[in-house]
ROMARSE-847914 format. One record per atom (N, C-alpha, C, O): atom name; x, y, z. Coordinates in steps of 0.001 Angstrom, whole numbers. Layout:
atomo:CA	c1:X	c2:Y	c3:Z
...
This chain:
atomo:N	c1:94983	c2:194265	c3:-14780
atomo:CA	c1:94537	c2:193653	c3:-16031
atomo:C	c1:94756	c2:192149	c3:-16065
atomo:O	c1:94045	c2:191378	c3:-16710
atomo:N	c1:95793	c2:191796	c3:-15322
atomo:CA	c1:95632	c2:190124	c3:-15267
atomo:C	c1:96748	c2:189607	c3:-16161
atomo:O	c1:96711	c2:188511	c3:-16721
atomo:N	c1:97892	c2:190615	c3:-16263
atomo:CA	c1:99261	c2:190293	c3:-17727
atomo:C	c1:100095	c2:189031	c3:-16824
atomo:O	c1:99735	c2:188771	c3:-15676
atomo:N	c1:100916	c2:188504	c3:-17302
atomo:CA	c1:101607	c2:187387	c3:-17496
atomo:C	c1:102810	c2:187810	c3:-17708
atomo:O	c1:103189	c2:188091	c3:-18845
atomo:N	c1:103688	c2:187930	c3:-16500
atomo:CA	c1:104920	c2:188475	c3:-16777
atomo:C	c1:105710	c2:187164	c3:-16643
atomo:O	c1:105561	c2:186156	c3:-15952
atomo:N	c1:107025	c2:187740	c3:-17994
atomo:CA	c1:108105	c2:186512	c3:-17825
atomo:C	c1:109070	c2:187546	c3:-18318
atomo:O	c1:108907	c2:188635	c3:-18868
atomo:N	c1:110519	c2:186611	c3:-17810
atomo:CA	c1:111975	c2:187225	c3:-18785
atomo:C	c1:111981	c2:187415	c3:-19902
atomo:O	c1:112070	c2:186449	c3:-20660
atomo:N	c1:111883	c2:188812	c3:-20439
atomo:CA	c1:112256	c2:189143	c3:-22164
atomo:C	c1:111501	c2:189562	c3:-22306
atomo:O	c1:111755	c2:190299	c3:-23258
atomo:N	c1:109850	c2:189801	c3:-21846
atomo:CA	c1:109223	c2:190607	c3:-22027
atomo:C	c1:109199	c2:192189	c3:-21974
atomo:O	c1:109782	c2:192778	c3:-21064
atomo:N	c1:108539	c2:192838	c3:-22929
atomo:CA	c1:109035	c2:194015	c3:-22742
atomo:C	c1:107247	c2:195198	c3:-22359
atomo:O	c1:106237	c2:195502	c3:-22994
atomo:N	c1:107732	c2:195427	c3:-21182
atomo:CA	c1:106485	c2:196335	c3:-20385
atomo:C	c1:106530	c2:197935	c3:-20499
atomo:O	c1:107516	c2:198616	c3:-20217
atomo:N	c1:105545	c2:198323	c3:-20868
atomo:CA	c1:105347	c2:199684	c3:-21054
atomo:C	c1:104586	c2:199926	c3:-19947
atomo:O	c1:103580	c2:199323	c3:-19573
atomo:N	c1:105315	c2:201137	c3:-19304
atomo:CA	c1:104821	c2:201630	c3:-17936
atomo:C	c1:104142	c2:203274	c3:-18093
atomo:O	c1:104398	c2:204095	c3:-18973
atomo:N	c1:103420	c2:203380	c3:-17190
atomo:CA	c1:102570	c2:204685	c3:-17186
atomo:C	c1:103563	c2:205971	c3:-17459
atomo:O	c1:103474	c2:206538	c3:-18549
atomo:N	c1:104539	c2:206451	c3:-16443
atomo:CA	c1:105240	c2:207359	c3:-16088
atomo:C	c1:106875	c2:207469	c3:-16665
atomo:O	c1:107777	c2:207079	c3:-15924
atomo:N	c1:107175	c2:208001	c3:-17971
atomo:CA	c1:108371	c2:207596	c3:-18309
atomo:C	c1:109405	c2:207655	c3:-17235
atomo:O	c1:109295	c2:208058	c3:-16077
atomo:N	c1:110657	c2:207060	c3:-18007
atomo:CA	c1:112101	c2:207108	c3:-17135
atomo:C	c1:112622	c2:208687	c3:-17189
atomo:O	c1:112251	c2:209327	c3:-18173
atomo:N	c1:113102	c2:209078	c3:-16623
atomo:CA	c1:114014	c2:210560	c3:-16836
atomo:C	c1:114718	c2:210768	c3:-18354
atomo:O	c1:115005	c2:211881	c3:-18796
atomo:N	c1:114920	c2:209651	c3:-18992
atomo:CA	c1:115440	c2:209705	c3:-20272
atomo:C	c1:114759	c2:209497	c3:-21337
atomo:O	c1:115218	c2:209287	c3:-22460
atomo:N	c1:113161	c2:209570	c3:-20881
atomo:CA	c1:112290	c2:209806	c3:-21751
atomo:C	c1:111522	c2:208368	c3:-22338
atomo:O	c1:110428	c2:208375	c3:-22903
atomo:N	c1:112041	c2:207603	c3:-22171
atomo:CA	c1:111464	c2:206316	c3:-22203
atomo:C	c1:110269	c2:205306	c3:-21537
atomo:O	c1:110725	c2:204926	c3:-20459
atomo:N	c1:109140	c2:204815	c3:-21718
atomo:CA	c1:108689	c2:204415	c3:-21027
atomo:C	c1:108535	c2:202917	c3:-21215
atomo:O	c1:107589	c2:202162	c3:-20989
atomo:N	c1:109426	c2:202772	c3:-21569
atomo:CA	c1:109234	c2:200794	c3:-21859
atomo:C	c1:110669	c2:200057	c3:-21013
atomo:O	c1:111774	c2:200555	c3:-20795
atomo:N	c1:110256	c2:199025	c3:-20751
atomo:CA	c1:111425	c2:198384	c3:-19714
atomo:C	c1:111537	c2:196986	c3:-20216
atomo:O	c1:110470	c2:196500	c3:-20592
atomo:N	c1:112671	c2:196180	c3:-20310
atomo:CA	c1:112706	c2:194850	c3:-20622
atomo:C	c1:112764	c2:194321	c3:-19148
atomo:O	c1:113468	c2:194824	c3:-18272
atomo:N	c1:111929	c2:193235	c3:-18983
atomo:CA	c1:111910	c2:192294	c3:-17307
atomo:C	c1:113354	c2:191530	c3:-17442
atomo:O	c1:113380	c2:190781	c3:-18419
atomo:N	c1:114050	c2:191547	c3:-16997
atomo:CA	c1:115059	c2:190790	c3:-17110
atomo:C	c1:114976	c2:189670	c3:-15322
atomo:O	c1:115704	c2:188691	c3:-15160
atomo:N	c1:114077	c2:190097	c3:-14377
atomo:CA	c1:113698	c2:188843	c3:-13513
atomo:C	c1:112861	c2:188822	c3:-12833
atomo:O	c1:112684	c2:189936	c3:-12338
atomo:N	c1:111823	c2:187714	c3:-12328
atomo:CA	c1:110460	c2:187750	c3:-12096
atomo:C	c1:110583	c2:187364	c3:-10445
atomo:O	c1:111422	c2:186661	c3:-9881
atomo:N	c1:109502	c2:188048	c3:-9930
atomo:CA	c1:109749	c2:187242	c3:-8668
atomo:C	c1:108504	c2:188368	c3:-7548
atomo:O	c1:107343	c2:188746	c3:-7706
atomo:N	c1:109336	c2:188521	c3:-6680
atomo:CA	c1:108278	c2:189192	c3:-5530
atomo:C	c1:108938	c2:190721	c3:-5597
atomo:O	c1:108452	c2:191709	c3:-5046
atomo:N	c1:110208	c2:190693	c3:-6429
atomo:CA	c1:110490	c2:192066	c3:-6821
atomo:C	c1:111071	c2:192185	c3:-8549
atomo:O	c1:112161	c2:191629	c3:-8683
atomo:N	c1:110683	c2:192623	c3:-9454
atomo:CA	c1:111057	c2:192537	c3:-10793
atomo:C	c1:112319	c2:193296	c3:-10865
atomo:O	c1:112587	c2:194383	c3:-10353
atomo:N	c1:113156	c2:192402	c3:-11712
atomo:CA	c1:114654	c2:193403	c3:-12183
atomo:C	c1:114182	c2:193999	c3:-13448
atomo:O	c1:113789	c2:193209	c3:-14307
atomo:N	c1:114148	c2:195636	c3:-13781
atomo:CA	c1:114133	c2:196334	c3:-14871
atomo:C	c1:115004	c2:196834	c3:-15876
atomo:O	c1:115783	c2:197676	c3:-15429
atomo:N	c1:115141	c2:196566	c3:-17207
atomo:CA	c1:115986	c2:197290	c3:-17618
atomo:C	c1:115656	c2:198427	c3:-18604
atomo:O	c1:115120	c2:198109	c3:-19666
atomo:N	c1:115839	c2:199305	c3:-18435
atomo:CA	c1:115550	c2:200715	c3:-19564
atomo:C	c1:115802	c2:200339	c3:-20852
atomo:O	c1:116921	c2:199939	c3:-21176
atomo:N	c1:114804	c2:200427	c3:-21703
atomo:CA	c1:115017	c2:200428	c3:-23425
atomo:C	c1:115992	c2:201385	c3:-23700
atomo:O	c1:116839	c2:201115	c3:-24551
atomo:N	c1:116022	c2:202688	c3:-22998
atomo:CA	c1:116291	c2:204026	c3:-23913
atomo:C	c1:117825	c2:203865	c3:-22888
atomo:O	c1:118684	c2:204630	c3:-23326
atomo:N	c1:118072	c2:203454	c3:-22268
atomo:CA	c1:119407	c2:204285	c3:-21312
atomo:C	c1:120147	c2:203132	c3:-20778
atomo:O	c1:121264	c2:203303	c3:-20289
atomo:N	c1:119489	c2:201723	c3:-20848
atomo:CA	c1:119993	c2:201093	c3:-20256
atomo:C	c1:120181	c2:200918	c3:-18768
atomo:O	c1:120977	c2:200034	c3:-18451
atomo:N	c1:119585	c2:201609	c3:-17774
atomo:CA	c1:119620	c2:201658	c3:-16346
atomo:C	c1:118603	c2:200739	c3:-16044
atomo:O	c1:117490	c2:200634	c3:-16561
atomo:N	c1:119202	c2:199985	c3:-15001
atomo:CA	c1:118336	c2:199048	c3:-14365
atomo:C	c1:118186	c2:199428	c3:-12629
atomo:O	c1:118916	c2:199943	c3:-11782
atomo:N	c1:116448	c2:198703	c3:-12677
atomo:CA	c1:116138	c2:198911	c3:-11104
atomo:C	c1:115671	c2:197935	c3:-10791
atomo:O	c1:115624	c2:196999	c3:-11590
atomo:N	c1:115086	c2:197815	c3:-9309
atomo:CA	c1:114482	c2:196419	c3:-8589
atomo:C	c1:113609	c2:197230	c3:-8180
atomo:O	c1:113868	c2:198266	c3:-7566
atomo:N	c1:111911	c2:196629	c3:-8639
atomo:CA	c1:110891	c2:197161	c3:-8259
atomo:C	c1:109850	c2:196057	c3:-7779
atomo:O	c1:109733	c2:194938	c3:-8277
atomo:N	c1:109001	c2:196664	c3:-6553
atomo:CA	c1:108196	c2:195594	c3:-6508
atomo:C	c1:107193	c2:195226	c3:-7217
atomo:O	c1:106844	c2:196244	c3:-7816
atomo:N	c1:106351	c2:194159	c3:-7579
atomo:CA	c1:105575	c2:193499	c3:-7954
atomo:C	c1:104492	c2:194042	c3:-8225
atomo:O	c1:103856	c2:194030	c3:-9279
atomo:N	c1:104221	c2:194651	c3:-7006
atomo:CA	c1:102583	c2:194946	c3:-6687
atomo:C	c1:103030	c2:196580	c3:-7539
atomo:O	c1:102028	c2:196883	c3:-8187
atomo:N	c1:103977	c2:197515	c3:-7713
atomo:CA	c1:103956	c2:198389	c3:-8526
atomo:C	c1:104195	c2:198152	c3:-9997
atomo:O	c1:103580	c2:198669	c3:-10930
atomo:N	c1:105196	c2:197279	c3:-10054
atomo:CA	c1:104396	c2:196897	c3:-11692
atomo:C	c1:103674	c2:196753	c3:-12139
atomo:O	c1:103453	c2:197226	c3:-13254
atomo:N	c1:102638	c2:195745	c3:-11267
atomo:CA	c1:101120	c2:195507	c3:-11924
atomo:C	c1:100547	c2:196872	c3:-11871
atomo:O	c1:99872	c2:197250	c3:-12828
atomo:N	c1:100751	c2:197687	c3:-10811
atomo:CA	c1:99963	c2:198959	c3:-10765
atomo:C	c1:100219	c2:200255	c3:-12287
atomo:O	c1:99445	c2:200994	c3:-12896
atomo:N	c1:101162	c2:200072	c3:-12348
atomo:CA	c1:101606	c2:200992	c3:-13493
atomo:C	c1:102046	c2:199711	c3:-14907
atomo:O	c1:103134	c2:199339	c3:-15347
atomo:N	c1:101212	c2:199497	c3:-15115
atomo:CA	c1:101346	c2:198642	c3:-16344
atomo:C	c1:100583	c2:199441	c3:-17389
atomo:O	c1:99400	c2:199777	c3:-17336
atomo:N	c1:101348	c2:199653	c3:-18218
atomo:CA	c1:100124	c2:200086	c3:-19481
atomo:C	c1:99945	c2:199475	c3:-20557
atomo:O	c1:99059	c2:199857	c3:-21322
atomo:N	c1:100763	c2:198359	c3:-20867
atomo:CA	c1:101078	c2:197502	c3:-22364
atomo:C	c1:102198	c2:196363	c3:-21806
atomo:O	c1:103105	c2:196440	c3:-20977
atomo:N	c1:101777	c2:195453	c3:-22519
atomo:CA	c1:102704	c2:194201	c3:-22246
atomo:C	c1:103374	c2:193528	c3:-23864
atomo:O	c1:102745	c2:193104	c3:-24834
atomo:N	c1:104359	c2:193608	c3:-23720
atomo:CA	c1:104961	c2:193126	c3:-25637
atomo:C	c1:105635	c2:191450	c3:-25340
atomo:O	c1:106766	c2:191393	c3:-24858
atomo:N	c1:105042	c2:190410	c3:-25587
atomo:CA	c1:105912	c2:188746	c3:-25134
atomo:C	c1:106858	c2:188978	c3:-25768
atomo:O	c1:106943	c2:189857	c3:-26626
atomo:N	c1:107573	c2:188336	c3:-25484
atomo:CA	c1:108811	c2:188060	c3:-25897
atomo:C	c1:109199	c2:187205	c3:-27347
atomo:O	c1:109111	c2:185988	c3:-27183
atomo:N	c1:109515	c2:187524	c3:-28408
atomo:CA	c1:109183	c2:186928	c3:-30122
atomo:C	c1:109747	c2:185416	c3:-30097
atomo:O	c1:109679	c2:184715	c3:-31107
């Protein structure tokens, strides 16, 4: 889709987390994104090219 990722944004992804959540705050941008779980708080390092792939909604940061 062509989104504009930065820190604080909050991304809604296709496939929830195990805890039922499907939204993640970016907490760092780069050639691999740091994730953090809305619902659980668990964070991961994912690459780039799968974020853009499973993007479903993008929320900027207020």
């Amino acid at each position: 889709m062509g989104y504009i990722y930065e820190v604080g944004d909050i991304v809604t992804l296709k496939k929830p987390h195990p805890c039922g959540s499907k939204e993640w705050e970016i907490l760092r941008v780069g050639a691999d994104f740091r994730l953090k779980c809305m619902g659980c708080g668990h964070q991961i390092m994912i690459s780039r090219k799968l974020v853009e792939k499973n993007t479903k909604d993008l929320k900027k940061k207020a």
